[in-house]
Kinemage of the C-alpha trace (Angstrom):
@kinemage 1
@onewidth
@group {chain A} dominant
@subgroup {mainchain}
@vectorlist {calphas} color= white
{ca unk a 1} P -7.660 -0.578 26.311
{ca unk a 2} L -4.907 -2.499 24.796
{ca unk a 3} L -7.392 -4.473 22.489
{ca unk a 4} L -8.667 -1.117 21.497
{ca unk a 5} L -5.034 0.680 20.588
{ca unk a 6} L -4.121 -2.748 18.479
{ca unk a 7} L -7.438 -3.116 16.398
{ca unk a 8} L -7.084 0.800 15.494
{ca unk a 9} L -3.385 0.111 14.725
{ca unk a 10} L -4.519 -2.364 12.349
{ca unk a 11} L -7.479 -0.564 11.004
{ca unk a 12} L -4.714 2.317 10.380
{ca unk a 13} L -2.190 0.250 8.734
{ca unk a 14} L -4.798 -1.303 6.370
{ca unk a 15} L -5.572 1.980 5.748
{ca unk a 16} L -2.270 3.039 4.300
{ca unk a 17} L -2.273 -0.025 2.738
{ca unk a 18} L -4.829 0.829 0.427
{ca unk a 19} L -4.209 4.059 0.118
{ca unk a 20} L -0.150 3.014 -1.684
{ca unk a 21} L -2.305 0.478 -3.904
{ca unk a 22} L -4.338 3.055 -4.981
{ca unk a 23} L -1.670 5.714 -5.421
{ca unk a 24} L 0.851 3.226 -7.410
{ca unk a 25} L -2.416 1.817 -9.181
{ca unk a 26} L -3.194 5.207 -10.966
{ca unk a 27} L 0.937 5.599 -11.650
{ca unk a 28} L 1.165 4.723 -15.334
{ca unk a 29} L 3.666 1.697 -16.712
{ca unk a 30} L 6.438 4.170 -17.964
{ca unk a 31} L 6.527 5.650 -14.165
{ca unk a 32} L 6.242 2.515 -12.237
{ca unk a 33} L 8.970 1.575 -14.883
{ca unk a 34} L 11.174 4.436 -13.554
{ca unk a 35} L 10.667 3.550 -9.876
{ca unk a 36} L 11.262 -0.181 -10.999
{ca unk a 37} L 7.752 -1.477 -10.235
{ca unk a 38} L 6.074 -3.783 -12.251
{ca unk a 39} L 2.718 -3.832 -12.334
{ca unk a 40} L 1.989 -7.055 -10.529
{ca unk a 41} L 3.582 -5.861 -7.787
{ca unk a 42} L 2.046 -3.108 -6.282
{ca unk a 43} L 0.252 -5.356 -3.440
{ca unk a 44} L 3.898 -6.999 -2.249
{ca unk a 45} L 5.475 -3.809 -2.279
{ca unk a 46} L 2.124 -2.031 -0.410
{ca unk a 47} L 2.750 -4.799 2.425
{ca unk a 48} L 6.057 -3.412 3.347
C-alpha cells in the first residue's frame, strides 16, 4: 500500500508542478517583473 500512497504522491506533486509552470507561463514579463520572476525561471521556482 505504501508503494501505492508514494507513486500517487508523486503523480500529485508533478501535477502541481505543471500546473505553477503553466500559470506563471501565461503571466506576462511586466507581472513576473512585479513578483521578481524572470522568465527563465519559472521551472526552478515551480520545483520549490
Amino acid at each position: 500500500m505504501s508503494a501505492a500512497r508514494s507513486v500517487l504522491s508523486r503523480v500529485r506533486a508533478y501535477l502541481r508542478y505543471r500546473d505553477t509552470v503553466t500559470q506563471l507561463s501565461r503571466l506576462s514579463d511586466r507581472d513576473l517583473a512585479d513578483l521578481g520572476i524572470n522568465r527563465s525561471e519559472i521551472r526552478g521556482i515551480a520545483r520549490v
